[in-house]
C-alpha positions as CSV (number, residue, x, y, z in Angstrom):
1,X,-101.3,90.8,33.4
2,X,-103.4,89.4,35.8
3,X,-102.2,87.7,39.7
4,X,-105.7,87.1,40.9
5,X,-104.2,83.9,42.6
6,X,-102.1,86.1,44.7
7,X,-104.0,88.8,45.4
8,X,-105.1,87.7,48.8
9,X,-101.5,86.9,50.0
10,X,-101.4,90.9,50.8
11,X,-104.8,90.9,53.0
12,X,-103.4,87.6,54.7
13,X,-99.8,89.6,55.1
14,X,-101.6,92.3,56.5
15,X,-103.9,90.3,58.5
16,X,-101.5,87.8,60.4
17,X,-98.8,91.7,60.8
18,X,-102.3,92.6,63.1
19,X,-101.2,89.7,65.4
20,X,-97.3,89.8,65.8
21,X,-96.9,91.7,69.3
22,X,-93.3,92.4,68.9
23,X,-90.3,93.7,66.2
24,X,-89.5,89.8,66.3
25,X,-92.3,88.8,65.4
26,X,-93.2,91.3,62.5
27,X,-89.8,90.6,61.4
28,X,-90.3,86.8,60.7
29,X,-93.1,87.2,59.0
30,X,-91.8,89.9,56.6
31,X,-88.6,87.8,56.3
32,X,-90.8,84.8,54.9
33,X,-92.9,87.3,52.9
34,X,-89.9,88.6,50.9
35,X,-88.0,85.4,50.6
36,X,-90.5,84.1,48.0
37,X,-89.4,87.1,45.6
38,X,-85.3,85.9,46.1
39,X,-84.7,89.0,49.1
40,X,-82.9,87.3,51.6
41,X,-81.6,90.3,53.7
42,X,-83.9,93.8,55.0
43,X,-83.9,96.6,57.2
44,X,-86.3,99.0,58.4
45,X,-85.7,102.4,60.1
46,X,-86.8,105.8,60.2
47,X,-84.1,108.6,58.5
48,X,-83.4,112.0,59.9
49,X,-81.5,113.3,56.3
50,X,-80.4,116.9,58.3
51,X,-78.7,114.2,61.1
52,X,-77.7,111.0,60.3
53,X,-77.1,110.3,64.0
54,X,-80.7,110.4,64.6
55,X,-81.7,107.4,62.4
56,X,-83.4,104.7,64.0
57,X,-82.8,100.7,63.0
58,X,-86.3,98.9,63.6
59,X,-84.3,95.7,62.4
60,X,-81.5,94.6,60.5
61,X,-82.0,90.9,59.2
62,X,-78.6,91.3,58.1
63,X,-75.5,88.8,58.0
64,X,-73.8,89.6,61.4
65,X,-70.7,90.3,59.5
66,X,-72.4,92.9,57.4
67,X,-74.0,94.1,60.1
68,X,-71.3,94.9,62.7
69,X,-69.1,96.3,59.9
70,X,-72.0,99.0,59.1
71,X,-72.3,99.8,62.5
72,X,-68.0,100.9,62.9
73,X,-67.0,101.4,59.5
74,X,-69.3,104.9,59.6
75,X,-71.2,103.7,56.7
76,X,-74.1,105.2,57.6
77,X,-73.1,108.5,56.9
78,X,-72.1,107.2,53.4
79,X,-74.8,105.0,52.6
80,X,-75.7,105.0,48.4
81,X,-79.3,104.3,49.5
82,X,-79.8,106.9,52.1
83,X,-78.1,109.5,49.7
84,X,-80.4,108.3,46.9
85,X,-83.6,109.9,49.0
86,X,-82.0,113.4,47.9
87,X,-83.2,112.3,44.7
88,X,-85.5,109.3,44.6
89,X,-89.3,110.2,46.7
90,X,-90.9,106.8,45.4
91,X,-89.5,103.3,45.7
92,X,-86.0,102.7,43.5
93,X,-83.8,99.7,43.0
94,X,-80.0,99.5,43.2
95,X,-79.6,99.6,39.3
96,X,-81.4,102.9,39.3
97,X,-78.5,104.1,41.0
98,X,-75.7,102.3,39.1
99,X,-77.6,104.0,35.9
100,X,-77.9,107.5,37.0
101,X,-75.0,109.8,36.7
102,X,-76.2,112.0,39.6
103,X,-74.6,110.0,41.9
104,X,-71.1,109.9,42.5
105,X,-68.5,106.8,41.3
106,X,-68.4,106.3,45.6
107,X,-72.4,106.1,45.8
108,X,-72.2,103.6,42.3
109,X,-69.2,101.2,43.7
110,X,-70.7,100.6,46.9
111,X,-73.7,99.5,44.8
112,X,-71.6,97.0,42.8
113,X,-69.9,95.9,46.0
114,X,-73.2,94.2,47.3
115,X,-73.7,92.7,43.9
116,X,-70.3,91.3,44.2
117,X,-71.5,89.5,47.8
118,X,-74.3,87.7,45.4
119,X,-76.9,90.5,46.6
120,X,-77.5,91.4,42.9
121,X,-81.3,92.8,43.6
122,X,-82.4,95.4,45.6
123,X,-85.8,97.7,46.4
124,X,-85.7,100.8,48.5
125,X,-89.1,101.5,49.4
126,X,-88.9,105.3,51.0
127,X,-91.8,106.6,53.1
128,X,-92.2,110.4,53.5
129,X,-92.9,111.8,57.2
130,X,-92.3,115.5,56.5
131,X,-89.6,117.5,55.5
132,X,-86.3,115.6,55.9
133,X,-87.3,112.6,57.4
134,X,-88.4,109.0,56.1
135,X,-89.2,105.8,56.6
136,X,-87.3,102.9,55.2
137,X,-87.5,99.4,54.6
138,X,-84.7,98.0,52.2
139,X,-84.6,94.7,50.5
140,X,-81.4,93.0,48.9
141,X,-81.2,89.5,47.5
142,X,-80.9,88.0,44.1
143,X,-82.8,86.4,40.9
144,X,-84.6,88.1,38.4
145,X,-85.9,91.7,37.9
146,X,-89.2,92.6,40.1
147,X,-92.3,92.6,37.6
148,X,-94.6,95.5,38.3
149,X,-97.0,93.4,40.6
150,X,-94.1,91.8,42.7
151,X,-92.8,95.2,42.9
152,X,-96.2,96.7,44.1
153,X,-96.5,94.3,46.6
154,X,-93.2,94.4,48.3
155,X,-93.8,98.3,48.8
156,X,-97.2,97.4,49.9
157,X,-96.2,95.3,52.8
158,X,-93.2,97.1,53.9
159,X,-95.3,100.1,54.0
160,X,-97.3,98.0,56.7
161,X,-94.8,96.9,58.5
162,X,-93.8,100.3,59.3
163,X,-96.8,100.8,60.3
164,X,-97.2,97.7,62.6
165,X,-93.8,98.6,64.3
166,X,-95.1,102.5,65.2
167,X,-98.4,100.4,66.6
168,X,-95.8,98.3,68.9
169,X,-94.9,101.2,70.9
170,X,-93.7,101.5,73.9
171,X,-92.8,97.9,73.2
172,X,-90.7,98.3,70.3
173,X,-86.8,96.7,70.0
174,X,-83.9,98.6,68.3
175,X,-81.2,97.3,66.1
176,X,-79.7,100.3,66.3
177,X,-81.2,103.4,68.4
178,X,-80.9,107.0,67.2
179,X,-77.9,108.7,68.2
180,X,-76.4,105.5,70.9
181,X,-79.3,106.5,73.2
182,X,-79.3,104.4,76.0
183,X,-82.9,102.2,77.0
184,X,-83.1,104.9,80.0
185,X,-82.6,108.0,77.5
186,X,-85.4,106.5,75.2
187,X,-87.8,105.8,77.9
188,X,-87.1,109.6,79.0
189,X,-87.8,110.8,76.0
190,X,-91.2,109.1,75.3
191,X,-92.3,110.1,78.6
192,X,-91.1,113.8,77.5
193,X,-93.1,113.7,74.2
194,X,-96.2,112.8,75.9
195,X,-95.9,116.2,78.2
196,X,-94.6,114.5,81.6
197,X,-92.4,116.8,83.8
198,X,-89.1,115.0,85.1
199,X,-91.1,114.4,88.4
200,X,-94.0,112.7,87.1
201,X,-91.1,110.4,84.8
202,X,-89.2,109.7,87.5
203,X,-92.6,108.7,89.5
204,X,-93.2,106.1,86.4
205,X,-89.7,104.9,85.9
206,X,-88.4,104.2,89.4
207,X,-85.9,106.9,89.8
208,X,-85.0,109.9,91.2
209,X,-86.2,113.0,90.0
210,X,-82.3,114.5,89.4
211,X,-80.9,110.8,87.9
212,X,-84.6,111.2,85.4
213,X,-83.2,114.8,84.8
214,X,-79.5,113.8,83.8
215,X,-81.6,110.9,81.7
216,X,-83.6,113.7,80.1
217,X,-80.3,116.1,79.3
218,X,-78.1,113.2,78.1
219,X,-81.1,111.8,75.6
220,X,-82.0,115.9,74.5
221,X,-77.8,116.1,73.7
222,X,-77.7,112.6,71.9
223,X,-80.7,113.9,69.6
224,X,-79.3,117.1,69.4
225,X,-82.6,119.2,70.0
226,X,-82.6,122.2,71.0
227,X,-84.9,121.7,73.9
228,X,-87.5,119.6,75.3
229,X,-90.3,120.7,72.9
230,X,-87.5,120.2,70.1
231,X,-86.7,116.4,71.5
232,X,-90.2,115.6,71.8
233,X,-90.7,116.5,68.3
234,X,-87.7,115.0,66.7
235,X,-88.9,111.3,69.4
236,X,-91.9,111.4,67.3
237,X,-91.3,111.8,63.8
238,X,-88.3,109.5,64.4
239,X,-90.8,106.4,65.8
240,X,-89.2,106.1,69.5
241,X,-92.7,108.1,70.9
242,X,-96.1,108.9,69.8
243,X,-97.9,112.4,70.7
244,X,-99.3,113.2,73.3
């Protein structure tokens, strides 16, 4: 089957993603990308499968009701689609998981649950990074099933905005930051993955050297790394710093 018609809507996608300057930004335009295949809700984060606690929320175009009861009801640490990366590696949708007996009756009635709020339709679209960690970008919404092309091109573009978001730093927004880390922790921590002593932070930030320190201790305990080498690693792989 042929979609030369809308082809170039993913080099226009990709194109106007080049000129958003903030997570808002990126976020509206993926919000209008996906609402023309029935996906009215998304996230996007990177996943730390060893530590839940370390997952980072990009966004969360979420209703606010959903939202604040996924952040306090622990759901994250329950999540069907986060639990499906111990078996999925390429893009799923929520039937997959209602159809597979691997997962448990818990993982399968959450699934139905959303389908019962009228989110009937959903694509994971999983991103490795290395070992246990991913990125993520999950679509719900309703209508019917994804053809292969609509399919290719929803993984397609959240693929890029992942990308585009990473690109943003140190500019980049939270929904949710990894492990309750304050603004100060995180700006600690990028400094720390790109090699800076607590001196030379505190010199950029506008702080004292001993409040930078308690900054740097706090954000390496939040991460739960084992050092700085360890938090600079785990900043990095989890999108909140780039290398030095």
């Amino acid at each position: 089957m042929k979609h030369d018609g809308e082809a170039p809507d993913v080099l226009r996608f990709y194109t106007e993603l080049q000129q958003r300057k903030s997570v808002a930004g990126c976020s509206a335009l993926f919000k209008d990308a996906v609402s023309r295949f029935g996906m009215v809700a998304f996230a996007c984060g990177e996943l730390d499968l060893v530590d839940r606690d370390r997952n980072v929320m990009f966004v969360a175009e979420w209703p606010q009701a959903w939202r604040r009861y996924y952040e306090k009801s622990g759901f994250l640490k329950r999540d069907p689609l986060i639990n499906a990366l111990a078996f999925y590696r390429q893009p799923f949708e929520f039937a997959d998981i209602v159809r597979d007996s691997r997962f448990s009756n818990a993982d399968r009635d959450l699934v139905r649950a959303a389908a019962e709020h009228g989110w009937s339709r959903g694509l994971v679209v999983p991103v490795a990074r290395g070992g246990a960690r991913y990125g993520l970008v999950t679509m719900i919404g309703h209508g019917e099933p994804l053809d292969e092309f609509k399919r290719a091109y929803l993984c397609l573009i959240s693929e890029c905005l992942l990308s585009r978001i990473h690109a943003l730093w140190p500019n980049v927004e939270y929904a949710m930051a990894p492990a309750g880390m304050s603004q100060r922790e995180i700006e600690a921590a990028r400094l720390v993955a790109l090699g800076c002593s607590d001196l030379e932070i505190a010199a950029q930030i506008g702080i004292s050297e001993s409040t930078t320190h308690k900054h740097v201790e706090a954000g390496r305990k939040r991460l739960k790394a084992r050092n700085r080498a360890h938090m600079a690693a785990l900043s990095v792989s989890l999108g909140i710093a780039t290398p030095a």
